[in-house]
C-alpha positions in Angstrom: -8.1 132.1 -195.2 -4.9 134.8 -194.3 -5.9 138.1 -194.1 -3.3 139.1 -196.8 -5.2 136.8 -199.4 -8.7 138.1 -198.4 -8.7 139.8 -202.4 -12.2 140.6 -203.8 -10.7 142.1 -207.1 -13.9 142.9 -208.5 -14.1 145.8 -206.2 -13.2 148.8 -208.1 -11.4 151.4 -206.9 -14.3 154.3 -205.9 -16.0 151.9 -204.0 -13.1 150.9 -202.0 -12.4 154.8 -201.1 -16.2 155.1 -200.3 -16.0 152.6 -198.0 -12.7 152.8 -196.3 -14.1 156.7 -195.6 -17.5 154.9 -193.6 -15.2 152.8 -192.0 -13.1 155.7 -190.9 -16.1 157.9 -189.7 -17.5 154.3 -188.1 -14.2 154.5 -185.6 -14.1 158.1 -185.1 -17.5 158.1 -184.0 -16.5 155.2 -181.6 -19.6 153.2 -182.8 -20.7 149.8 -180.9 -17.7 147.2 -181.7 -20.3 144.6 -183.2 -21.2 147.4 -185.9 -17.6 148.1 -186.6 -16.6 144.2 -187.2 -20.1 143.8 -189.4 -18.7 146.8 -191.6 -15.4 145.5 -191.7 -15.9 141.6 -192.5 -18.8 141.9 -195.0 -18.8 145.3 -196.3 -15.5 147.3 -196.0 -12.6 147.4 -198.5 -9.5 149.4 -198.9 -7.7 149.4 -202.3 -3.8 148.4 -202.4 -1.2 149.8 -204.9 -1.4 147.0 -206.7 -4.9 147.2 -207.8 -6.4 144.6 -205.3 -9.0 145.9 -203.0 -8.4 143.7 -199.8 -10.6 143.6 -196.7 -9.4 145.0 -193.4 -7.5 142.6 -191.5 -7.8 142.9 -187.3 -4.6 144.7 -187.4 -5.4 147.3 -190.0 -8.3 148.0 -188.0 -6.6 148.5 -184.4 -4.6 151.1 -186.4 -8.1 152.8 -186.8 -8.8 152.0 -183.1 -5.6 153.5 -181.9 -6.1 156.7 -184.0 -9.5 157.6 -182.9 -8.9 155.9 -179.2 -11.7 153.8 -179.2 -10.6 151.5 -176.4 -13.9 148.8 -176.5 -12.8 148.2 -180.3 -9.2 147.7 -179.6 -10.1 145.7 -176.6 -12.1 143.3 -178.9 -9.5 142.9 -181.6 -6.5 142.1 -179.0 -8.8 139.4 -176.9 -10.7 138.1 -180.1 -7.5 138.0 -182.5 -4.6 138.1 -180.0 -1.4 138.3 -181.9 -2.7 138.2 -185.0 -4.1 142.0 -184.3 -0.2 143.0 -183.7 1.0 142.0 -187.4 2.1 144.1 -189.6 -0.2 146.1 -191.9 -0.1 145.8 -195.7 1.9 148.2 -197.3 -1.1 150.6 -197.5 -0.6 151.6 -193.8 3.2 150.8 -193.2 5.5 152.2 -195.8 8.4 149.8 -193.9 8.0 146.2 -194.1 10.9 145.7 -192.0 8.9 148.0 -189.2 7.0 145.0 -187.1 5.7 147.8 -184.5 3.4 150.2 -185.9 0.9 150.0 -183.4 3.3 150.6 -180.5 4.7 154.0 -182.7 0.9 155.1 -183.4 -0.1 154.5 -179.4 3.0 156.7 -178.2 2.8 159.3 -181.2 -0.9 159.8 -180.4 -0.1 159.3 -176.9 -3.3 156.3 -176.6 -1.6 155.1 -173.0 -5.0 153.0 -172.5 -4.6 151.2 -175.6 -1.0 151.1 -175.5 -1.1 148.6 -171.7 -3.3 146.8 -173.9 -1.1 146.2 -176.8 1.8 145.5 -174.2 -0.3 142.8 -172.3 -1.2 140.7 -176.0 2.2 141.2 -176.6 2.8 138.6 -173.4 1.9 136.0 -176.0 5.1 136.1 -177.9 8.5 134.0 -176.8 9.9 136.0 -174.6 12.7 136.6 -177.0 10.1 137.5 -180.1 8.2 140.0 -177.3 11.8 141.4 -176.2 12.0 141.9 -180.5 8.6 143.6 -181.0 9.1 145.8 -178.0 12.6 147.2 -178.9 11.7 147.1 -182.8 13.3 150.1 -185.1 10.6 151.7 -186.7 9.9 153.1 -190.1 13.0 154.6 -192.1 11.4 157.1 -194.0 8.9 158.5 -191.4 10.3 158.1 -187.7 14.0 158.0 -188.8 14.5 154.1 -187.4 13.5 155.0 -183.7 12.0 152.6 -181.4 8.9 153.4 -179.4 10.6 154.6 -176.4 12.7 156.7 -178.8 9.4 158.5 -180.0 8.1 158.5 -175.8 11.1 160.4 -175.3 11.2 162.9 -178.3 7.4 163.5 -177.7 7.8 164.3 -174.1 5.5 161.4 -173.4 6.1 161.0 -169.5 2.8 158.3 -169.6 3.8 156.3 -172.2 7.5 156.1 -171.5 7.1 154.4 -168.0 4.7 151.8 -169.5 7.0 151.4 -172.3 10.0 151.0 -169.7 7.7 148.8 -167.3 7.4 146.3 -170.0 11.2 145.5 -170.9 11.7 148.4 -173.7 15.3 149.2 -173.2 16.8 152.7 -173.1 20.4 151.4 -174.5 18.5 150.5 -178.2 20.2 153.0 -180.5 18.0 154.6 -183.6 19.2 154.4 -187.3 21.5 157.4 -186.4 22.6 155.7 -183.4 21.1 158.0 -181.0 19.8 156.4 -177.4 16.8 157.2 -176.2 18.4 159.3 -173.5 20.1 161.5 -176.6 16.2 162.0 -178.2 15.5 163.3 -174.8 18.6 165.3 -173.9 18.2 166.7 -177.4 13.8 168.0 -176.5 15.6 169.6 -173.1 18.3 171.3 -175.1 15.5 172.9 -177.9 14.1 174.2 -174.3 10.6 172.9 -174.9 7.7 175.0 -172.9 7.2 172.3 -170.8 10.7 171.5 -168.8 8.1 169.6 -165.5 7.4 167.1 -168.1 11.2 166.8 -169.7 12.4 165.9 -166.3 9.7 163.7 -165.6 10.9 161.3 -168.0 14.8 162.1 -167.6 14.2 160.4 -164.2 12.3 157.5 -165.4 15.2 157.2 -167.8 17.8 157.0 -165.2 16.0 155.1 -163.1 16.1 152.0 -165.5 19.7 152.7 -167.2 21.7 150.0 -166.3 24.7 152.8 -167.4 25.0 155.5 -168.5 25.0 155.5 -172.6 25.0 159.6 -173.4 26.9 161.1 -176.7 26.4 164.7 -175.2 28.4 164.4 -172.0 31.0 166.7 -173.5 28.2 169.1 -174.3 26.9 169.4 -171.0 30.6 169.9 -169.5 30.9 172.6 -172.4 27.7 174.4 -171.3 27.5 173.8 -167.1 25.6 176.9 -166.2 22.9 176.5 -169.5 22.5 172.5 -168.6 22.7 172.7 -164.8 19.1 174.8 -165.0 17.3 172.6 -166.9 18.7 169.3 -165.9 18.2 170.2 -162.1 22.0 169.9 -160.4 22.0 165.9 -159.2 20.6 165.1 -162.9 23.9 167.4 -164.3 26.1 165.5 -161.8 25.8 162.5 -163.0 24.7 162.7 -166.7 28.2 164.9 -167.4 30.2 162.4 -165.0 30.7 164.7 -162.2 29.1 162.3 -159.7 27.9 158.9 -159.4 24.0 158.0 -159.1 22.5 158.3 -155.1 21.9 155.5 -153.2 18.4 156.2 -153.2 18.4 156.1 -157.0 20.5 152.5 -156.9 18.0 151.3 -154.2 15.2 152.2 -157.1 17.1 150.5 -159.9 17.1 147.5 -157.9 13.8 147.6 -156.5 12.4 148.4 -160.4 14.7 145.5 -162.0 13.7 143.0 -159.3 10.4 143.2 -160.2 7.9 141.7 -163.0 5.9 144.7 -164.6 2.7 142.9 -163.2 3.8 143.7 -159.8 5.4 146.8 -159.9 2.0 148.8 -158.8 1.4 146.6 -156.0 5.2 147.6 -154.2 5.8 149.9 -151.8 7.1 152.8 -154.2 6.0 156.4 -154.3 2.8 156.6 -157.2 5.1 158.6 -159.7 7.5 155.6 -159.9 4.2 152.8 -160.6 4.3 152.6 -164.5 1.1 150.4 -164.6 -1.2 152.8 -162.7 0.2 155.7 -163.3 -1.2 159.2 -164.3 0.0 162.7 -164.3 -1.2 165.3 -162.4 
């Protein structure tokens, strides 16, 4: 029976609070998976606002999974329910039916890169054209203002999660609801002059080194303000983001090198470690 019509409606609505709480604590306390899937196929509820209390479906609980990283559980739900782990939530968890990608938000937001290679690798299951969708999806309106996932990677300096993203066809030319690239999110975190400018220009070169061309609304902003841009951009990244220069050769060798190559096989190519989104960590 669909998950959706899983309705025990003589639960009342204390017990489903009680039990949605255990089920909470379950995750956080990253419990044995074969616990966590007793609790939530026989005993856990959550209640809807429509007065139905509805069992957790496998993707309601990878949400849980992704919040309190527990890797084993989200391991289990993506191998045991495949794609059926990646729909979208009941309106209880996503506010934004049109949003088909909450767990790709959640994994960059709370920055889960283990689970977030996972969710990328189920995702291989779609039609290439449906996986191309779910990657590049708009999220919710009302709480992450339209942005895609690689939107959020940039806007939370997430240097991790934005290669991966990138290494698995996300594109940097998607525009937000505001019609912002992901290279505006980012130029707009340098700009607030975030304590961290290492891990701003970290991503700005991931950025450019899979931007087919350059998409940028503050071009005329960075022309305006040389001096102020040129120290935090670094001066080959001002070049060529305020059009004063075209990319190097060495960063059009990348491109091609990068574009040439499936995301399963870009760790295994001769490139320096910083540009190898699957195996990738930050020092």
């Amino acid at each position: 029976m669909p998950w959706d019509v899983r309705v025990l409606d003589y639960k009342s609505e204390r017990h489903c609070k009680k039990s949605s709480f255990a089920f909470y604590r379950a995750v956080r306390d990253l419990l044995a998976v074969w616990v966590l899937e007793d609790m939530r196929t026989m005993e856990v509820f959550h209640w809807e606002e429509d007065g139905r209390a509805c069992a957790y479906s496998p993707s309601e609980a990878l949400l849980y999974a992704l919040v309190h990283d527990h890797q084993p559980y989200a391991r289990y739900l993506l191998s045991r329910y495949s794609l059926a782990a990646l729909e979208t939530p009941s309106k209880s968890f996503c506010c934004c039916p049109s949003s088909t990608a909450p767990h790709l938000a959640m994994a960059v937001r709370y920055n889960r890169v283990g689970i977030l290679k996972m969710i990328l690798s189920a995702a291989k299951g779609f039609r290439e054209c449906e996986r191309l969708g779910y990657v590049n999806r708009r999220g919710c309106a009302h709480l992450d203002g339209g942005k895609t996932p690689l939107h959020l990677a940039c806007e939370l300096v997430r240097p991790e999660c934005l290669i991966v993203l990138l290494g698995h066809s996300a594109s940097p030319c998607v525009t937000d609801a505001q019609g912002n690239t992901p290279l505006d999110s980012l130029l707009a975190q340098i700009g607030r002059g975030a304590p961290d400018p290492r891990l701003q220009r970290l991503c700005l070169g991931y950025l450019i080194l899979f931007l087919p061309e350059l998409r940028c609304k503050a071009r005329r902003q960075l022309q305006e303000n040389a001096g102020r841009w040129r120290a935090r951009l670094g001066e080959q990244a001002f070049q060529w983001l305020s059009g004063s220069a075209p990319t190097s050769l060495f960063v059009r060798a990348m491109q091609a090198l990068i574009h040439s190559a499936p995301p399963e096989h870009l760790d295994s190519l001769p490139l320096p470690d910083f540009l190898k989104p699957l195996d990738f960590r930050l020092q």
